[in-house]
N, C-alpha and C positions, 0 to 999 in steps of 0.2 A: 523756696527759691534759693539758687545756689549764691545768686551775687548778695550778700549782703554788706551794709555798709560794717558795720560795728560786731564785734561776736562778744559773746557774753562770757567774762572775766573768770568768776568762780558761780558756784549754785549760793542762794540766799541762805542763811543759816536760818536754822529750826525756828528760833527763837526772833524771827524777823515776822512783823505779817505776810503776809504769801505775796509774792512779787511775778509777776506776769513779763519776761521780757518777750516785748513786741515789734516786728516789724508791720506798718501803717500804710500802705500806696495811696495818694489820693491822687485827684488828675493833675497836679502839675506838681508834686512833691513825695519825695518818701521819707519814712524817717523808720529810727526804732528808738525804742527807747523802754521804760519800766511801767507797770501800772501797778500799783499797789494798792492793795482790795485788803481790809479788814475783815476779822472773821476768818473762818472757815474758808481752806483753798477751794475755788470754784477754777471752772472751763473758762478760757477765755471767750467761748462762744456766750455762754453761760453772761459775763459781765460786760461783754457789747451786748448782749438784751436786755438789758437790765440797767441800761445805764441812766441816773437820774439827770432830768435836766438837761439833756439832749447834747451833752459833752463830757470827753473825757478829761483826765490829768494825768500827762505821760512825763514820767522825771527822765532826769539824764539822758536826754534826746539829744541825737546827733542828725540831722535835716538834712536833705538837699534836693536842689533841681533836677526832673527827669531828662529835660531834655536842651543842659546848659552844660557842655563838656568843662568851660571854665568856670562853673559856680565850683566855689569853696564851699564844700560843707562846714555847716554851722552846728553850734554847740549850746545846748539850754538846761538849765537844772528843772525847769518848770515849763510846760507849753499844757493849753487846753486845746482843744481838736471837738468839733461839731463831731457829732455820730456821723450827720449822715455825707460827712465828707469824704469819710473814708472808703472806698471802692471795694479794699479786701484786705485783709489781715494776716499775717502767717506766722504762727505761735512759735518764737526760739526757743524758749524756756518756760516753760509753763509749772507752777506746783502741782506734786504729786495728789492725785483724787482718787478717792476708793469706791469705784460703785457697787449700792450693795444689791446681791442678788435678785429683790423685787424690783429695779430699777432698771433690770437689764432686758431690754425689748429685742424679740426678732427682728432683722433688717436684712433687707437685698440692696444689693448695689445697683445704684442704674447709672452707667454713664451719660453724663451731659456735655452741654456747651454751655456757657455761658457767655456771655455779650454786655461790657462796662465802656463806659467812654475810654477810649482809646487800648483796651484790653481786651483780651480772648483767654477765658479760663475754661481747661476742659478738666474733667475729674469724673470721681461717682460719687452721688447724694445717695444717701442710705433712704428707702423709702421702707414702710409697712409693706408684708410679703401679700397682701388683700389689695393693696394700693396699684392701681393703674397708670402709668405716668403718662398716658394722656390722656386723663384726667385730673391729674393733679399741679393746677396752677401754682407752682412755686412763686411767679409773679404779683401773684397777690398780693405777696406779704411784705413787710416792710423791715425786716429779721433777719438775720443774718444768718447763712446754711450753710453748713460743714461739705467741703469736698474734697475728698479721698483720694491719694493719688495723682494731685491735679500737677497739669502745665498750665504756665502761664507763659501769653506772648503779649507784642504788641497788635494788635488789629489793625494799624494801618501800611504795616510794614511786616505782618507775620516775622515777625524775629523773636524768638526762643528767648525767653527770659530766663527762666528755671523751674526748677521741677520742686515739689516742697508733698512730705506725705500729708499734710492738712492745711487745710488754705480757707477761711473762713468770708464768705463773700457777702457783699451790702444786696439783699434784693430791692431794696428799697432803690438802688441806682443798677439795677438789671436793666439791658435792654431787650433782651431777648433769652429765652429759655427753651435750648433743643433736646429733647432728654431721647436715648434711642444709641444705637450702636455708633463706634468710633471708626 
């Protein structure tokens, strides 16, 4: 997405554990801030499924209200966030990942809609090229799905957010999934 609040300073050095700058929408706040994963650099999609104990730990967050033109954004070196607060994700800085050749699957693109409380994200989910997408309940899941390409708006005011190449969405707070031509 184009508006963001904060942009990220410099890239983390080598020698740091791998640092995830994130921006977070939930329904009535956004923020971005750092997540910082031990080990081996993973996806951000990768460590929202993965995450223990049904919360994150985002450092150096900068917070604020969606829809309070005079809230001041606020500043925290520490804030925890439920998983399933979050609506959608959209990676600023992500650490470098090498996938290696057996890991690399064929995918089609299918554009969709998606449907979040008070959000409209369209994009293309990568499906299996055998895969029928209607048959395939993405609603099911409770996981969070890469989308390609995506806009995001508002849904009750169709207003143009911004456009971001990966936008990683909570299906778990999906309300609807149209998959099919744009």
């Amino acid at each position: 997405m184009e508006t963001s609040m904060i942009q990220p300073k410099e890239e983390p050095s080598p020698s740091q554990a791998p640092i995830t700058i994130v921006e977070l929408v939930l329904e009535s706040h956004r923020l971005v801030g750092e997540i910082h994963h031990p080990g081996m650099p993973r996806r951000l999609l990768d460590v929202l499924d993965s995450t223990d104990g049904g919360t994150l730990a985002i450092r150096n967050v900068a917070i604020k209200a969606h829809n309070h033109a005079d809230d001041q954004e606020r500043h925290f070196d520490l804030i925890h966030v439920k998983r399933h607060a979050i609506l959608f994700a959209v990676p600023r800085v992500e650490p470098v990942t090498q996938a290696s050749p057996v890991e690399v699957v064929a995918k089609v693109f299918v554009p969709v809609l998606i449907m979040l409380p008070s959000f409209e994200i369209t994009g293309n989910v990568h499906l299996l090229p055998d895969v029928d997408p209607a048959q395939a309940s993405m609603l099911a899941s409770n996981r969070f799905i890469a989308l390609t390409e995506a806009t995001v708006a508002t849904s009750h005011l169709h207003t143009h957010i911004g456009e971001a190449p990966v936008v990683l969405v909570n299906m778990g707070r999906a309300q609807l999934c149209a998959p099919g031509p744009r």
